[in-house]
Structure formats: structure tokens, C-alpha cells
C-alpha positions in Angstrom: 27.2 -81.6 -23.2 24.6 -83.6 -24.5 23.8 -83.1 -28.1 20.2 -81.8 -29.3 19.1 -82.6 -32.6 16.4 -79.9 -34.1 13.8 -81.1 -36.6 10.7 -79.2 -37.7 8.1 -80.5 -35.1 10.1 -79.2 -32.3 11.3 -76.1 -33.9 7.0 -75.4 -34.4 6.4 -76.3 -31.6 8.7 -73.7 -29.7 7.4 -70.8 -31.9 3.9 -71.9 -31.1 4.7 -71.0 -27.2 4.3 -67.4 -28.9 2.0 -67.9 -31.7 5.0 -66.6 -34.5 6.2 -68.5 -37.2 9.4 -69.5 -36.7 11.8 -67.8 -38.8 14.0 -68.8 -41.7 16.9 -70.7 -41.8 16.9 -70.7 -37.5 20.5 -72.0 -36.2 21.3 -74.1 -33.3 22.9 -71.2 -31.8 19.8 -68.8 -32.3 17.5 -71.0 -30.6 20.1 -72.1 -27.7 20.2 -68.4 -26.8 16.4 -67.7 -27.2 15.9 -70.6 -24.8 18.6 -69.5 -22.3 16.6 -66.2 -22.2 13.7 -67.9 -21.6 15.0 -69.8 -19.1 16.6 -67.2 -17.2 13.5 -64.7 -16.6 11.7 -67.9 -15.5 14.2 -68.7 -13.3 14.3 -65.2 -12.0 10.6 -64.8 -11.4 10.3 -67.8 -9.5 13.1 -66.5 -7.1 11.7 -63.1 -7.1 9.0 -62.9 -3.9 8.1 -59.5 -4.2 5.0 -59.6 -6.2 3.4 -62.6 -7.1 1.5 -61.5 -10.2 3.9 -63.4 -12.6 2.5 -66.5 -12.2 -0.5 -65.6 -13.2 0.6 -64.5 -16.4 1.7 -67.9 -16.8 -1.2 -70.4 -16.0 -4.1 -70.7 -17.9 -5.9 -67.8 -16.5 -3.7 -65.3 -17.7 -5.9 -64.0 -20.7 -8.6 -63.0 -18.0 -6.4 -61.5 -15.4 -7.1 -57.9 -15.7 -4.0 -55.7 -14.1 -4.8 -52.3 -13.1 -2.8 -48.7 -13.1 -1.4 -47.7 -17.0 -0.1 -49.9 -19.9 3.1 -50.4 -21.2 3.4 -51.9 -24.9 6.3 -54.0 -26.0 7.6 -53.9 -29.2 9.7 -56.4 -30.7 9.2 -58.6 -34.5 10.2 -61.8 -32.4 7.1 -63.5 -30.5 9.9 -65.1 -28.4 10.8 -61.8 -27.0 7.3 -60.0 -26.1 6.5 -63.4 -24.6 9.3 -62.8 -22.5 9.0 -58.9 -21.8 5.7 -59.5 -20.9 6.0 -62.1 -18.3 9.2 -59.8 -16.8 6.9 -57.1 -16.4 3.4 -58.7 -15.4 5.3 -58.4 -11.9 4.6 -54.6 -12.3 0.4 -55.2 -12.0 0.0 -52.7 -15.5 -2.1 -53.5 -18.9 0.6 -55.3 -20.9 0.1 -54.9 -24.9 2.2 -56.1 -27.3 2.7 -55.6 -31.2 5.6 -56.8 -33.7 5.9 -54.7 -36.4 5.5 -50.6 -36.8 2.3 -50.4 -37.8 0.2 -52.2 -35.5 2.4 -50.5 -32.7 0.9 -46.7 -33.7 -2.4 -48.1 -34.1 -2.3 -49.5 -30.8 -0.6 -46.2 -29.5 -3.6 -44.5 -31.2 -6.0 -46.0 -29.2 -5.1 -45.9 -25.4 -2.8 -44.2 -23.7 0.7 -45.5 -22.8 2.7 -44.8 -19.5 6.0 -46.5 -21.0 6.7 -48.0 -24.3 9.8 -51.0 -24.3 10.5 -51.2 -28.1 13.4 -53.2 -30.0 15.3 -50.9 -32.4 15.9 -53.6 -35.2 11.7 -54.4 -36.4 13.3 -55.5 -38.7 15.7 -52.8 -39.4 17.1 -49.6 -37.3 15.0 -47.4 -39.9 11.6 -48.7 -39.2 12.7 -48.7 -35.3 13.8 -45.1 -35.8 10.4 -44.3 -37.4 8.8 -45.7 -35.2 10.7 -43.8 -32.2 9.8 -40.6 -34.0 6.2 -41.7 -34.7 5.7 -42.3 -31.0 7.0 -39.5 -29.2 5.4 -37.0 -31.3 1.8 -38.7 -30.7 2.6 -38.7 -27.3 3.8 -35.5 -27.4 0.4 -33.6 -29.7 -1.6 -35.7 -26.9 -0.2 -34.0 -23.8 1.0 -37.7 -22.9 4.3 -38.2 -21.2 5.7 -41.6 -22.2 8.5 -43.4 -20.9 10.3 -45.5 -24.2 12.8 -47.5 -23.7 14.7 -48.2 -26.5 16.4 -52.3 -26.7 18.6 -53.6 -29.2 21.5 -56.5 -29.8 23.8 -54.4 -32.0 26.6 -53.0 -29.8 27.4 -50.1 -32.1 28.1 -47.1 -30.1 26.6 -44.2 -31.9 23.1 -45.6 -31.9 21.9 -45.3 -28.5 23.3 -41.2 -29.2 20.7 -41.3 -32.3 17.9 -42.8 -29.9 18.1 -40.3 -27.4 18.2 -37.4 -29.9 15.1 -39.0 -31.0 13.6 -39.1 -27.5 14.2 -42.1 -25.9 14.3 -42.4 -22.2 16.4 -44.9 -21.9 18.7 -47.1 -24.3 19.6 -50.8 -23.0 22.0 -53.2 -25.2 20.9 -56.9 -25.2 24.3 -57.8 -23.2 24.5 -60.2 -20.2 21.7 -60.4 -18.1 20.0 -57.6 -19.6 16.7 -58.8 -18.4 17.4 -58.2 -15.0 18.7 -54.3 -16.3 15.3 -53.9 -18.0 13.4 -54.9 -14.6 15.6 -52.5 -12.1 15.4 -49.6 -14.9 11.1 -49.9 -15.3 11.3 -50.7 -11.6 13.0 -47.0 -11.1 10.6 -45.7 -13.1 7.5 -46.9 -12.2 8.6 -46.2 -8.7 9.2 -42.7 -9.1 5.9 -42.1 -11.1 3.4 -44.2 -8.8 1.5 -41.0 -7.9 1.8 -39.7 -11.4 0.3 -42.6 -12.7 -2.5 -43.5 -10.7 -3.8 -39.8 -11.0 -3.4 -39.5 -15.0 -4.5 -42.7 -16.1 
């Protein structure tokens, strides 16, 4: 395997793809598997012939492509991953917002209506991703809303997808292998089942 030496122009540039600051201290490993992510979904769009809206959320023109039909809103504190999400779902032709940290995520929530939420669980921390859980599904709840959140996390500790759907969550998906595609077939299931719904309430 060839070797891959990591200084600070590349590592900025990287983060840049997503506008974040790269984080502290960033290992080999951490940005090997970020990449491999990356990689993947892109790899599995291009192969994917059933809707061609991804690449638009690719080229240049994506900031004035204008998808129609409800939003969903990614949550996540890593740029590298709601750049990701968003280009996975962009095949779905709905609003795509995202937000990486708690507080901009209810402001956002307070402002439009979402169909489905996709949030990570540690922003930073399970407690602020359990707030937030809480927060969200009573707004949507004291707005007559029905919202679809999806809850996401790495940690492979057992007891916390029962804690997320005790909170409300819809669905709970650990980052395994090929979770990506998971992600997809579950908000395809959903989406597919609420077309009607949508398109009427929103």
C-alpha cells in the first residue's frame, strides 16, 4: 500500500470541500475512513441510474438548483458528513438544509417545516443529541407537523438506540458497514410510502 504523508495544506484543503475547520489532532486513520466514505457514496451515485439529480448537487450549479416537494435537514458537527448526506439524498429531489450544532438546527426547525430530520446523536455529545431529539419532536409535535427523525451515530452501545426511540425517533441506524446505502433504502421506504402525504401538506 502506498504510503500518504499528511501535512497541513492538504489536511485544509480537505476540510475546505465542506467549509469546517478541520479538527484537532486528526489521525491518519480518521481521515482514511472519512475519505473511504466519501468515496463510496460517490461511487454509489454514479452507479445509481435512477434519478439523476445527484450530479447536480455536485457541479457548480448546485447552489441554484432548486428541488421541489419538503425538506429534510441533516444534522451532524462534521462538515464532512452533511456534505455527504446531502449529496446521498439530493437523489430524493427535496430542499436539503443542513446545520452542525443544536442551536442553529431548532432555529432552522423554527422556520420551515421539515418532512424528515437525519441527525447524528454525538453533536458533540449524546446529551446535546438527546436535547436536541427532545427539542425537535415536541416542535413538531405543538405544530401539528409529522416528522420523520432518523437518529445516526458511530457508538455501538446497545441501550442507546432504546433511549432514542423512547425519545421519538423513527428510526435509529449505527455507522457500521455500508451504512450509507442503509440510510438511502430506509428514507427511500419512507419517502415512498408518504409521496401523497407530502406533496399535499407541504
Amino acid at each position: 500500500m502506498t504510503s500518504i504523508e499528511l501535512d497541513d495544506e492538504f489536511i485544509n484543503l480537505f476540510y475546505n470541500i465542506t467549509n469546517d475547520k478541520p479538527p484537532k489532532n486528526i489521525g491518519l486513520l480518521d481521515l482514511k475512513n472519512q475519505l473511504i466514505n466519501i468515496v463510496d457514496t460517490l461511487r454509489e451515485l454514479n452507479s445509481n441510474a435512477r434519478k439523476p439529480i445527484a450530479s447536480k448537487a455536485l457541479n457548480s450549479e448546485a447552489e441554484e438548483y432548486a428541488p421541489t416537494g419538503p425538506a429534510i435537514l441533516i444534522v451532524d458537527d462534521l462538515g464532512v458528513i452533511t456534505y455527504q448526506l446531502k449529496v446521498l439524498l439530493s437523489q430524493f429531489d427535496y430542499d436539503i438544509d443542513c446545520s452542525q450544532e443544536i442551536y442553529n438546527a431548532v432555529n432552522k426547525f423554527k422556520k420551515r417545516k421539515y418532512q424528515y430530520v437525519v441527525m447524528d446523536l454525538f453533536i458533540p455529545t449524546e446529551r446535546e443529541g438527546f436535547i436536541l431529539l427532545t427539542e425537535l419532536k415536541k416542535m413538531a409535535a405543538n405544530a401539528g407537523v409529522n416528522t420523520i427523525i432518523g437518529v445516526i451515530t458511530a457508538s455501538p452501545r446497545k441501550e442507546i438506540e432504546a433511549q432514542c426511540k423512547a425519545r421519538g425517533a423513527d428510526f435509529f441506524l449505527e455507522k457500521s458497514s455500508d451504512w450509507q446505502n442503509s440510510l438511502y433504502n430506509i428514507m427511500e421506504g419512507y419517502i415512498n410510502a408518504n409521496k401523497d402525504h407530502d406533496e399535499d401538506d407541504y
